[in-house]
Backbone as CSV, one residue per row, in Angstrom:
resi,resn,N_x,N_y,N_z,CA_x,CA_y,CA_z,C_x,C_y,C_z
1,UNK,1.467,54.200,8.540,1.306,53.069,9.462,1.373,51.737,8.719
2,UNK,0.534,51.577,7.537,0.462,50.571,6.797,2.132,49.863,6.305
3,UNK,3.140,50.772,6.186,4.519,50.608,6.034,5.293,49.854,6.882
4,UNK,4.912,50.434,8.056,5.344,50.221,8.894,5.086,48.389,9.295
5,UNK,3.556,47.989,9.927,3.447,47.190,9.889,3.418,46.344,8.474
6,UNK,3.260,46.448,7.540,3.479,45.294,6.370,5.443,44.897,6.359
7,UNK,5.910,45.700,6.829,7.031,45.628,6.439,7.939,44.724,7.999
8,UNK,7.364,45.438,8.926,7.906,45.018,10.065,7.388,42.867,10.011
9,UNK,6.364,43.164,9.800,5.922,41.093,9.748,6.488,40.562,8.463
10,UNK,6.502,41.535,7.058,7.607,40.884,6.096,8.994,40.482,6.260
11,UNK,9.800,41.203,7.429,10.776,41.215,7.647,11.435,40.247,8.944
12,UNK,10.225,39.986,9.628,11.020,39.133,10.693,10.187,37.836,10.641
13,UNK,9.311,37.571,9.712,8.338,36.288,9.214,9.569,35.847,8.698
14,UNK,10.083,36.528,7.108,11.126,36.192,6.404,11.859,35.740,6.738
15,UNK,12.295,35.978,7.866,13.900,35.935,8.506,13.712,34.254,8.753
16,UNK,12.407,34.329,9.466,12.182,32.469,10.309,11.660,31.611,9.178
17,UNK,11.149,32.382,7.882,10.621,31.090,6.912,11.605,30.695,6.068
18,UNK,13.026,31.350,6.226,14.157,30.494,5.341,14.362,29.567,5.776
19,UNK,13.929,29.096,7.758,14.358,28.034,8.305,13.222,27.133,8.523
20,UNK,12.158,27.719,8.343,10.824,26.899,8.780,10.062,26.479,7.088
21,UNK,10.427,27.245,6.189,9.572,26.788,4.698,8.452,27.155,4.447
22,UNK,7.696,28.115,5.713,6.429,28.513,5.516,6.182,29.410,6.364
23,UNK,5.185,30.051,6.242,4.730,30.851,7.212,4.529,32.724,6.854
24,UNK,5.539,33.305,5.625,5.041,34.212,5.242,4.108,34.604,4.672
25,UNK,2.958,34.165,3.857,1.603,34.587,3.240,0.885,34.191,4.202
26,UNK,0.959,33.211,5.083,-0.048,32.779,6.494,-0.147,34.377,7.129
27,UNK,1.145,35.010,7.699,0.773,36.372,8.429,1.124,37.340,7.516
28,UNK,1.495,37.399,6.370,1.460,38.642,5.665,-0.240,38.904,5.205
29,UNK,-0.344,37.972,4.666,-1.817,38.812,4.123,-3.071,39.328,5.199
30,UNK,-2.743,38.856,6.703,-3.797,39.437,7.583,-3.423,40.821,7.905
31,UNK,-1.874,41.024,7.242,-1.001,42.906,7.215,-1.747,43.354,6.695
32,UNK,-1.929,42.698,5.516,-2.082,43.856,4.415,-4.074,44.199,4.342
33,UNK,-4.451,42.955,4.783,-5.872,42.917,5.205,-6.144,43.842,5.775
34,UNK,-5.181,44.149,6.905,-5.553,45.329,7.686,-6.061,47.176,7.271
35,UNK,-5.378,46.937,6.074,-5.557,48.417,5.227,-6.301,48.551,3.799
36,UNK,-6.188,47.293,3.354,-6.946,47.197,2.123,-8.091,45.934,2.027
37,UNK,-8.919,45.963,1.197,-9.525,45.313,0.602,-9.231,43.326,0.804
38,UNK,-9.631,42.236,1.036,-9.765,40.842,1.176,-8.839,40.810,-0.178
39,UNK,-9.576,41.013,-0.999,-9.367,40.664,-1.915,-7.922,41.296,-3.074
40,UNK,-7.583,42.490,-2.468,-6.401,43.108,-2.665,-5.365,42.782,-1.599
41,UNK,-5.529,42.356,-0.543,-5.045,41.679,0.221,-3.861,40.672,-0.397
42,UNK,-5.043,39.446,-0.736,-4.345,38.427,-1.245,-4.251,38.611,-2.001
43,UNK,-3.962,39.322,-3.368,-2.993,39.901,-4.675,-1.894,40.060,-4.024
44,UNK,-1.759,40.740,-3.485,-0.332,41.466,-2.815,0.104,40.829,-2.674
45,UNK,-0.043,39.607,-1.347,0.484,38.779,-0.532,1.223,37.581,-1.427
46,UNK,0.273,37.478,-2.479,0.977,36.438,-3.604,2.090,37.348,-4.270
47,UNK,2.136,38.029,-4.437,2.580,39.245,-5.297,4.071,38.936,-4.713
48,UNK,4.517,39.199,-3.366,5.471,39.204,-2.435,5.813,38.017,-1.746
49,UNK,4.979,36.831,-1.755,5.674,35.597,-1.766,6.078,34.707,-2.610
50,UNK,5.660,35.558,-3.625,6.338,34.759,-5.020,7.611,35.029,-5.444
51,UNK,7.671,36.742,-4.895,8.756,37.733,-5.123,10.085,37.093,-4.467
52,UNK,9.672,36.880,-3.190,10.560,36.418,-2.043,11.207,34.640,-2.299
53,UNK,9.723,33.560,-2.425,10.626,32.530,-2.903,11.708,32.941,-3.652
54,UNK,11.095,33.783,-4.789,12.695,33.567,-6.313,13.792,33.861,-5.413
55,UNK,13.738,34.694,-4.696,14.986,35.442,-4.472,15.696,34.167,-3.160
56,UNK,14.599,33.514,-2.449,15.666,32.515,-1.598,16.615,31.301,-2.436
57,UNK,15.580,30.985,-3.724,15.850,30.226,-4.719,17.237,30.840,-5.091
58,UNK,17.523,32.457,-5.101,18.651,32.950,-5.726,20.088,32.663,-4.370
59,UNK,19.174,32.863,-3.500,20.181,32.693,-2.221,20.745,31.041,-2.206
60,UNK,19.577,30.396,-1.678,19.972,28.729,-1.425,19.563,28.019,-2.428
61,UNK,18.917,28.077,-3.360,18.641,26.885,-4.137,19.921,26.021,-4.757
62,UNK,20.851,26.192,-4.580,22.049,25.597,-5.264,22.116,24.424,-4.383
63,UNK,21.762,24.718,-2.626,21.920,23.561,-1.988,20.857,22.096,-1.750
64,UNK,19.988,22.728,-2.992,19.000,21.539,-3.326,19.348,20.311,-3.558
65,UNK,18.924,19.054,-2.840,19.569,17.502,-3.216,18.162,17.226,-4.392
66,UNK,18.799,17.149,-5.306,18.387,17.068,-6.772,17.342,16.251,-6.374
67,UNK,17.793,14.866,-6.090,17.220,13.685,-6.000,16.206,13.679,-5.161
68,UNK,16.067,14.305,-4.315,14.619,14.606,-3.162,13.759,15.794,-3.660
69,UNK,14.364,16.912,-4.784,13.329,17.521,-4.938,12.429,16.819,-6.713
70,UNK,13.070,16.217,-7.320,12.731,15.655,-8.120,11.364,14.475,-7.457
71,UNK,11.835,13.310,-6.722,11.050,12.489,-5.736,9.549,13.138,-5.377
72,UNK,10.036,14.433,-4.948,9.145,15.198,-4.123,8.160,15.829,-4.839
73,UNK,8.261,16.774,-5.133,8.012,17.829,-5.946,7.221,17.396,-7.193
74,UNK,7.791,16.385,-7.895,6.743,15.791,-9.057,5.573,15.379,-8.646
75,UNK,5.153,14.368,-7.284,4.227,13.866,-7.115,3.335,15.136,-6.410
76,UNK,3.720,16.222,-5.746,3.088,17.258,-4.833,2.575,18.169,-5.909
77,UNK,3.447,19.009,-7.324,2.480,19.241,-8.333,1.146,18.261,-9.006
78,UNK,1.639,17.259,-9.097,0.455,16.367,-9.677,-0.938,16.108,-8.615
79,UNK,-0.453,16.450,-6.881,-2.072,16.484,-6.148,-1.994,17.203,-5.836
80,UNK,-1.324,18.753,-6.292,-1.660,20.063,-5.994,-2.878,19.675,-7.009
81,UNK,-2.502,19.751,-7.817,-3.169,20.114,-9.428,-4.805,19.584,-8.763
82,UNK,-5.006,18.325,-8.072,-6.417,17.507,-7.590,-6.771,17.906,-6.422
83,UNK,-5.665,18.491,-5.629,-6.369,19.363,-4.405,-7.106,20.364,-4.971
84,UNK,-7.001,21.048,-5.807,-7.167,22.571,-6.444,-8.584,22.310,-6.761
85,UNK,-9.143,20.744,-8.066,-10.172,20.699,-7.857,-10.882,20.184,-6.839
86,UNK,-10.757,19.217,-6.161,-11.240,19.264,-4.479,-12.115,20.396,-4.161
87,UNK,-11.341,21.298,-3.909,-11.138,22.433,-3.367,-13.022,22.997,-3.922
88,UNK,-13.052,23.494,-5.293,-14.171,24.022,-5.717,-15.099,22.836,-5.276
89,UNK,-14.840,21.261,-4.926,-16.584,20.680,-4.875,-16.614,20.902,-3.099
90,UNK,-15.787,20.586,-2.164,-15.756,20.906,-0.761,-16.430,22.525,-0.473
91,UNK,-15.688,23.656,-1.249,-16.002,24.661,-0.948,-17.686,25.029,-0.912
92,UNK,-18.628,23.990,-1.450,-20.204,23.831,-1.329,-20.083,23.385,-0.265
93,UNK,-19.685,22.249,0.898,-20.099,22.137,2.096,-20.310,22.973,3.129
94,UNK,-21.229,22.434,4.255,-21.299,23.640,4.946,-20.022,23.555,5.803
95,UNK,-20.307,24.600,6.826,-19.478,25.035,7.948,-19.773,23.921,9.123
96,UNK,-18.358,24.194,9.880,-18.731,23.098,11.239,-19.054,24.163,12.360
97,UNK,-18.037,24.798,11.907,-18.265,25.970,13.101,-17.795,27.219,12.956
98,UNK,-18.773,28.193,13.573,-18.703,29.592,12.979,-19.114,30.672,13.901
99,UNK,-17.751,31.377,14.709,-17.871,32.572,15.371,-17.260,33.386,15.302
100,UNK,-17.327,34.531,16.051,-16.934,35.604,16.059,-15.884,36.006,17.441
101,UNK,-15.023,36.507,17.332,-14.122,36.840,18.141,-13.339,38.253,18.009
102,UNK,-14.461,39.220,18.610,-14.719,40.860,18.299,-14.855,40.926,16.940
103,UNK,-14.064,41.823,16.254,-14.140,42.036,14.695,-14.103,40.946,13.413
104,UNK,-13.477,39.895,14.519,-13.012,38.859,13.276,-13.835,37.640,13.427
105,UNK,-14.101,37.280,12.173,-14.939,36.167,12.084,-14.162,34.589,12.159
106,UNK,-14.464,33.650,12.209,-14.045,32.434,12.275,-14.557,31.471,12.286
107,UNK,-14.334,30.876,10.871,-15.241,29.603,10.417,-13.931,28.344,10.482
108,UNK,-14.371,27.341,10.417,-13.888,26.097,10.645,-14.877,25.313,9.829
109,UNK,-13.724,24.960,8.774,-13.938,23.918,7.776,-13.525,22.824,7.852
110,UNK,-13.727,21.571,7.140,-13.900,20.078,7.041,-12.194,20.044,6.810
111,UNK,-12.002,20.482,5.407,-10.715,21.062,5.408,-9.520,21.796,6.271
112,UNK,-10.607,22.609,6.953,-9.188,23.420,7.522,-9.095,22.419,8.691
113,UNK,-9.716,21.778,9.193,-9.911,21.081,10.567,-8.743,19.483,10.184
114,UNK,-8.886,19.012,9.649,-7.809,17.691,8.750,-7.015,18.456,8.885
115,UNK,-6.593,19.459,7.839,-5.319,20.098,7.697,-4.741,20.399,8.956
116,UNK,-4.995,20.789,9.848,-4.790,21.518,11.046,-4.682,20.113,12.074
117,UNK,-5.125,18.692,12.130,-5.074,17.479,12.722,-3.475,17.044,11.933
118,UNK,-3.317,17.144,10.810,-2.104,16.431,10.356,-0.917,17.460,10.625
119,UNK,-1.185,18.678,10.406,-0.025,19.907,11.103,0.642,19.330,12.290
120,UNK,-0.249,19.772,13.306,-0.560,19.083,14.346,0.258,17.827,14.890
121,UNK,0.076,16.713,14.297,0.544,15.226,14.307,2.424,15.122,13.695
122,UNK,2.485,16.067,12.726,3.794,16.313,12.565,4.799,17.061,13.280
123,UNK,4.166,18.152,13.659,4.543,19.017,14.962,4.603,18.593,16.073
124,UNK,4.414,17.668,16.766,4.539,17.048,17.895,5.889,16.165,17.632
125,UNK,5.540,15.285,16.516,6.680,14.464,16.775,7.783,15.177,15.898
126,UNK,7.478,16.174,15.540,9.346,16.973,15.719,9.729,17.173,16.795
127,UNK,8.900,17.689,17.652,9.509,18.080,18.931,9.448,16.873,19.531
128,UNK,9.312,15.865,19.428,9.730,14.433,20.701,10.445,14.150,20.278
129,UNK,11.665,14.416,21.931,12.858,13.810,21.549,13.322,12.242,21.330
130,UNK,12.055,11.428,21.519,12.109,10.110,21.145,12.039,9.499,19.566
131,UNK,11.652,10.610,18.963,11.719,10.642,17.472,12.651,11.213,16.784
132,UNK,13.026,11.697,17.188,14.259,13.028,17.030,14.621,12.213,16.181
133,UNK,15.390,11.316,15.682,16.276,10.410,15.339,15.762,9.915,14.163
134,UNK,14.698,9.770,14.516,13.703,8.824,13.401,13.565,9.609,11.682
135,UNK,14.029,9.013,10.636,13.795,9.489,9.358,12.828,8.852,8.533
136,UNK,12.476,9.231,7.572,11.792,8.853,6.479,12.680,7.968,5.404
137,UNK,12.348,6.582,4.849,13.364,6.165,4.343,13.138,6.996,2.293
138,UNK,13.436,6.735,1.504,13.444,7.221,0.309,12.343,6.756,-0.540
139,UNK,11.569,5.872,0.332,10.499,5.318,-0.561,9.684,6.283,-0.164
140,UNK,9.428,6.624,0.737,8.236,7.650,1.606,8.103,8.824,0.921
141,UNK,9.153,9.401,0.458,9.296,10.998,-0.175,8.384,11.559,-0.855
142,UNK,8.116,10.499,-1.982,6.897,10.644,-3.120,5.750,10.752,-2.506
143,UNK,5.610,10.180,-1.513,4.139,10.343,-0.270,3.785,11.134,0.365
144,UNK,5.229,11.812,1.044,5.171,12.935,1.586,4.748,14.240,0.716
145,UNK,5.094,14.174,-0.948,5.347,15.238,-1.956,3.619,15.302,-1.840
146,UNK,2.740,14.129,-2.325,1.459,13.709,-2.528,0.597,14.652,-1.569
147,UNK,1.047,13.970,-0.218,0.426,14.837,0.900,0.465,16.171,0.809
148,UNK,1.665,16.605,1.030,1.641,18.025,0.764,1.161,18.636,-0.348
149,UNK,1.458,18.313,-1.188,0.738,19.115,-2.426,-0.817,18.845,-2.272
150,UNK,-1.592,17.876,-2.313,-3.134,17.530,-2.198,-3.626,18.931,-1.017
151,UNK,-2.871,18.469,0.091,-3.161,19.639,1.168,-3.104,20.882,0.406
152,UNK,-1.888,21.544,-0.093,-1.680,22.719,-0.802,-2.866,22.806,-1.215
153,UNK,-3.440,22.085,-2.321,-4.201,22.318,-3.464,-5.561,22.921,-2.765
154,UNK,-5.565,21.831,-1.671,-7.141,22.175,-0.957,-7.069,23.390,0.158
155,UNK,-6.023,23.830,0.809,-6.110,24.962,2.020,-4.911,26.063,1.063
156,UNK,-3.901,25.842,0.718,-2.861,26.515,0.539,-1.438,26.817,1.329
157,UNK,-1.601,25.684,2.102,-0.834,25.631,3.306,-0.155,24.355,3.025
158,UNK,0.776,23.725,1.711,2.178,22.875,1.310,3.146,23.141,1.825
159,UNK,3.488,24.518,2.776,4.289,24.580,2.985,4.891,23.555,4.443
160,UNK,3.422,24.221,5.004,3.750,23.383,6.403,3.880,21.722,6.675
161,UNK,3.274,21.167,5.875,3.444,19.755,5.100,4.458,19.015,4.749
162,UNK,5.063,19.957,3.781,5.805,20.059,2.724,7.435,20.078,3.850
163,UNK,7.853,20.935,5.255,8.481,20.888,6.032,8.252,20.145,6.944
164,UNK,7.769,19.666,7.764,6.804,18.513,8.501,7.758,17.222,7.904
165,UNK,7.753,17.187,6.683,8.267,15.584,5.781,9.226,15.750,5.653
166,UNK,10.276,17.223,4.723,11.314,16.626,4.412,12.129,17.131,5.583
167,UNK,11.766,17.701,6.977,13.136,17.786,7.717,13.395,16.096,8.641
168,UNK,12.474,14.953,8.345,12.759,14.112,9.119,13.381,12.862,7.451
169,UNK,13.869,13.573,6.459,14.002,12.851,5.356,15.669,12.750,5.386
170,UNK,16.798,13.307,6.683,18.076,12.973,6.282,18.545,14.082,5.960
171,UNK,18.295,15.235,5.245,18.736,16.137,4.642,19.695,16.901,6.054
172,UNK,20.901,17.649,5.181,21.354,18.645,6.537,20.914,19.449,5.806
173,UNK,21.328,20.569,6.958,20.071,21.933,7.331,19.621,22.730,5.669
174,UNK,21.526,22.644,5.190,21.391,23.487,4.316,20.810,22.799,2.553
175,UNK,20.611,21.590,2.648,19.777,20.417,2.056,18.515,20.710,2.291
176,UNK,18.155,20.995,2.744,16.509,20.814,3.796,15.601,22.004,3.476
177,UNK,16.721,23.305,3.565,16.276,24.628,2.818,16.222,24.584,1.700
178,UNK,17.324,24.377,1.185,17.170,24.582,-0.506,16.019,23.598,-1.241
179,UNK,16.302,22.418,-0.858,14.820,21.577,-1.465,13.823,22.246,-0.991
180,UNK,13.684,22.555,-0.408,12.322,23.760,0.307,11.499,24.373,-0.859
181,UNK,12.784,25.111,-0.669,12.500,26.259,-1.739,12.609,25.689,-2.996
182,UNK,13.487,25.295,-3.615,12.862,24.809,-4.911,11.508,24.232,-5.217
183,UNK,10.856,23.144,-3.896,9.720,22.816,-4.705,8.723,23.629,-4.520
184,UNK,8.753,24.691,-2.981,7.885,26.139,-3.011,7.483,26.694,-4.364
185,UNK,8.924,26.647,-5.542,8.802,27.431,-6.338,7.809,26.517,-7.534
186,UNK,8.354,24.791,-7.244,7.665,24.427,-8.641,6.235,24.541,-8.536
187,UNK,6.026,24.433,-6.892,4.166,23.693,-6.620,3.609,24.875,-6.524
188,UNK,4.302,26.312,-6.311,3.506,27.566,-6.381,3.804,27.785,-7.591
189,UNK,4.387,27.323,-8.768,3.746,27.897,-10.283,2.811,26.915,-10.899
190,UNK,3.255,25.832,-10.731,1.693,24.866,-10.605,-0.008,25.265,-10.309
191,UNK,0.450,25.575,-9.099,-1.342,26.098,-8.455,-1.655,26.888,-9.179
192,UNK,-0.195,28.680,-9.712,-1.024,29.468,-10.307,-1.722,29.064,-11.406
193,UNK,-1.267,28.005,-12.190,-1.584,27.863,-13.198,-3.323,26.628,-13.379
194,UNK,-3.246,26.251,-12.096,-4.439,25.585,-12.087,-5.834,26.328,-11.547
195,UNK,-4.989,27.166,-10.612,-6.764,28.084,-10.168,-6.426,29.575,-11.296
196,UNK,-5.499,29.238,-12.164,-5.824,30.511,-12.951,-5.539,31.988,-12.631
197,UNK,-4.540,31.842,-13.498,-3.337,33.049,-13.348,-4.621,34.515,-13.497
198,UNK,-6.048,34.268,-14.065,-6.453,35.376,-14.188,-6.977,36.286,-12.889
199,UNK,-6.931,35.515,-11.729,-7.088,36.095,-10.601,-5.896,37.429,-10.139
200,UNK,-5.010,36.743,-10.185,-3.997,37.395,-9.632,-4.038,38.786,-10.659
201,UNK,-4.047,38.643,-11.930,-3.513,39.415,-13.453,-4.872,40.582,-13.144
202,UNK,-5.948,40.170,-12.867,-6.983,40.938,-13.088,-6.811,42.278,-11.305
203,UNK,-7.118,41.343,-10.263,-6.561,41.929,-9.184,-5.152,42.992,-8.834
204,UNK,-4.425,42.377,-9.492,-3.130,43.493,-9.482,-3.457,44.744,-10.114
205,UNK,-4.317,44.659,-11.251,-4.680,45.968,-12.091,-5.634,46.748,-10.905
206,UNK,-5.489,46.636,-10.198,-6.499,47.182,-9.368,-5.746,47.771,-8.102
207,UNK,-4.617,47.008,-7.690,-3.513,47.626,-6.834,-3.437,49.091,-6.676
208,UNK,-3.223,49.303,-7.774,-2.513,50.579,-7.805,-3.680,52.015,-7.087
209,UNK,-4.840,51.386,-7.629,-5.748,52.957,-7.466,-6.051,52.347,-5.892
210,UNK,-5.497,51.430,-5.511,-5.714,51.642,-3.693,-4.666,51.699,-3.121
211,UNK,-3.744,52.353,-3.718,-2.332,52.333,-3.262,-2.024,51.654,-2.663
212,UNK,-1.777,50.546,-3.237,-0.988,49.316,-2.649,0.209,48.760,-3.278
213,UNK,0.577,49.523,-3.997,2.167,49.740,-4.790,2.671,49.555,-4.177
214,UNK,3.237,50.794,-3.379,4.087,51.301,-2.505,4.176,50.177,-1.711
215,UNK,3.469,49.733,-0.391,3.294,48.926,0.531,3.821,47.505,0.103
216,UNK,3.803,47.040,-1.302,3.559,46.145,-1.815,5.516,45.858,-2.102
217,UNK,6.287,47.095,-2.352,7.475,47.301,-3.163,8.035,47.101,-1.477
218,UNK,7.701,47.682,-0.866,8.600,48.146,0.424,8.494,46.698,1.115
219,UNK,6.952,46.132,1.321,7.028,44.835,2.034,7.686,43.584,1.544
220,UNK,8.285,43.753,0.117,8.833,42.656,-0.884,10.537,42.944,-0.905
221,UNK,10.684,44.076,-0.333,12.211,44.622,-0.130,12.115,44.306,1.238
222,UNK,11.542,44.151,2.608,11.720,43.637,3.805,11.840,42.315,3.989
223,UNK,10.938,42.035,2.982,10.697,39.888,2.786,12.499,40.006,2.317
224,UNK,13.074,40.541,1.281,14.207,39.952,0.721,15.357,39.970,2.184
225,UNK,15.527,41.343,2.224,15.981,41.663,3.774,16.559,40.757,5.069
226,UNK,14.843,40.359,4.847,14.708,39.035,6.033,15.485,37.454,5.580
227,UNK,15.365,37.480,4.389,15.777,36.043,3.767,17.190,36.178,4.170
228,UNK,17.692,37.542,3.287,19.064,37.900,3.357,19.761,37.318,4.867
229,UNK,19.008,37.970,5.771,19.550,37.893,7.236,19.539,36.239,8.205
230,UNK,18.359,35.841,7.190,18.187,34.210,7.673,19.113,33.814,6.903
231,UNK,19.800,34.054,5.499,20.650,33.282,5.299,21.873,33.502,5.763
232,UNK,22.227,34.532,6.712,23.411,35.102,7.237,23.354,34.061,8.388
233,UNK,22.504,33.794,8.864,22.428,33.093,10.181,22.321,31.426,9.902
234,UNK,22.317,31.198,8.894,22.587,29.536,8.402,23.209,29.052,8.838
235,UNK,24.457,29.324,9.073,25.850,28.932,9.584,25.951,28.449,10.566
236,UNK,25.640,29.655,11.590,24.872,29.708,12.839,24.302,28.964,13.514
237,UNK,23.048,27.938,12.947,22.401,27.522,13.755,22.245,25.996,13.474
238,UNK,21.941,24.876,14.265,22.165,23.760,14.055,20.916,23.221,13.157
239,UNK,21.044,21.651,13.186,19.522,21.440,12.382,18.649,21.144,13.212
240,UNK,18.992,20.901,14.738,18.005,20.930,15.767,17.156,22.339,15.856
241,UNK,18.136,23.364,15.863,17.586,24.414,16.059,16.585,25.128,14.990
242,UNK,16.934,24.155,13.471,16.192,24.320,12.359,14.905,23.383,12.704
243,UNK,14.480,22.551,13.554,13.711,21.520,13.532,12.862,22.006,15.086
244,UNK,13.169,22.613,15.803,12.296,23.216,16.827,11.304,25.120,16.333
245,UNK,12.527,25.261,15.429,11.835,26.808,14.916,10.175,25.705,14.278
246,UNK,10.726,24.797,13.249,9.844,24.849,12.673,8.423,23.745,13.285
247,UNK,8.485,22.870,14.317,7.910,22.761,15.315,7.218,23.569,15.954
248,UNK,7.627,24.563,16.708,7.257,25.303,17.585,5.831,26.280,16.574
249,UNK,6.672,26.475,15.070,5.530,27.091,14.175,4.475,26.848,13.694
250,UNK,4.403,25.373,13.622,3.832,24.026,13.429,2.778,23.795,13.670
251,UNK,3.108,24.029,15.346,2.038,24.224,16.621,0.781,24.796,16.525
252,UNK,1.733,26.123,16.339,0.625,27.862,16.529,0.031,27.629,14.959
253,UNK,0.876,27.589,14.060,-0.769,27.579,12.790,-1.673,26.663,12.990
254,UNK,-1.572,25.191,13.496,-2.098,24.091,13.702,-2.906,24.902,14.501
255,UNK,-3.124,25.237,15.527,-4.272,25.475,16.166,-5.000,26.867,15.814
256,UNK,-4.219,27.636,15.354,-4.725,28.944,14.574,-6.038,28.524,13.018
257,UNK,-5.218,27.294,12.589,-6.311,26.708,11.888,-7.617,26.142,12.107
258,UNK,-7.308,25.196,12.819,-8.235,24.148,13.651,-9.117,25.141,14.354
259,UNK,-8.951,26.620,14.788,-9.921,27.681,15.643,-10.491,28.117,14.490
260,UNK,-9.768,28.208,12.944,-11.041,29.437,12.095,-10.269,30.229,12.109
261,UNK,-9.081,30.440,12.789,-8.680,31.927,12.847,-8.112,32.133,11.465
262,UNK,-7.478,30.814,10.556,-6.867,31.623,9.260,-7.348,31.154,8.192
């Protein structure tokens, strides 16, 4: 069963985060939650979205505009790096709010609640067609990189940020992806390296005697799969249609956050 579902949400998450920039470790790791351990959970889940960036990086990164991920990307590692500590003095505050909804618990943090207000605020005005039009000029970029990464550092969620900014920055579609993914790749080796690669290194050794290999190989061959098939469909689809996927996704974590639910 565990195959089944880890693989089935690796595979059609994948497909929509070549066009949206985010969204696979948001619902993969509540998969893998489902059968193992919190905390083997998110090993995995990093395990297979790290797996999966390289490989979109292998697909689209060529169509990266140098000049926006450079802009970008430098300033979003440098407040990843200060979200990250953030992160440990906030994580002493209390809770705002904290229930239960059958099995699953749901707290709402200071953090997740901001994060989930600025989601939110970007997601709307993708979808108004009175903005539609409206870009970011080249001074903004470095601001946008800032934002997103600070956010990253403190929830783990740059991605949604991180797309939010640069699809209203000019880029076409296939511009828009590839800078994506390239700075996915710089600001997620960044973080590992600021909350400390020994999490992940120590946790993986532990994979195995809960059999989470297997699950782990198969759901990282569905993630590629899915990329594969989103990049088949590039062609395909306009940058409107790249700018409502990732809207419409925008939405649902924004309030999935803002509830506690993730």
């Amino acid at each position: 069963m565990e195959y089944f579902v880890i693989c089935a949400v690796a595979l059609l998450v994948s497909s929509l985060t070549l066009f949206s920039g985010f969204g696979l470790g948001t619902l993969l790791m509540p998969a893998f939650a489902l059968f193992f351990p919190i905390k083997f959970a998110i090993a995995a889940t990093a395990v297979v979205h790290l797996a999966n960036n390289l490989f979109k990086l292998f697909l689209v990164g060529r169509h990266a505009d140098i000049k926006t991920v450079l802009r970008f990307t430098i300033p979003a590692i440098l407040f990843a790096s200060l979200g990250a500590f953030l992160l440990g003095y906030l994580s002493g505050m209390p809770l705002l709010i904290s229930y239960q909804i059958g099995p699953m618990s749901c707290e709402v943090t200071l953090v997740k609640l901001v994060t989930a207000i600025l989601i939110a605020f970007f997601s709307f005005w993708d979808l108004s067609p009175r903005l539609e039009r409206l870009e970011f000029g080249p001074e903004y970029v470095p601001l946008g990189g800032a934002l997103s990464g600070l956010f990253g550092g403190l929830s783990g969620l740059q991605g949604a940020l991180r797309s939010a900014f640069l699809i209203r920055c000019g880029l076409s579609k296939e511009a828009f992806i590839g800078t994506g993914v390239v700075s996915t790749v710089g600001v997620d080796t960044a973080r590992l390296i600021v909350y400390g690669a020994t999490f992940v290194t120590n946790e993986f050794s532990g994979l195995a005697g809960h059999g989470a290999t297997g699950p782990i190989l198969a759901g990282t061959m569905a993630a590629f799969v899915g990329s594969f098939i989103g990049n088949r469909m590039l062609k395909k689809v306009t940058m409107r249609t790249v700018q409502l996927i990732v809207g419409v996704m925008l939405i649902l974590l924004s309030v999935a956050l803002g509830a506690g639910m993730i």
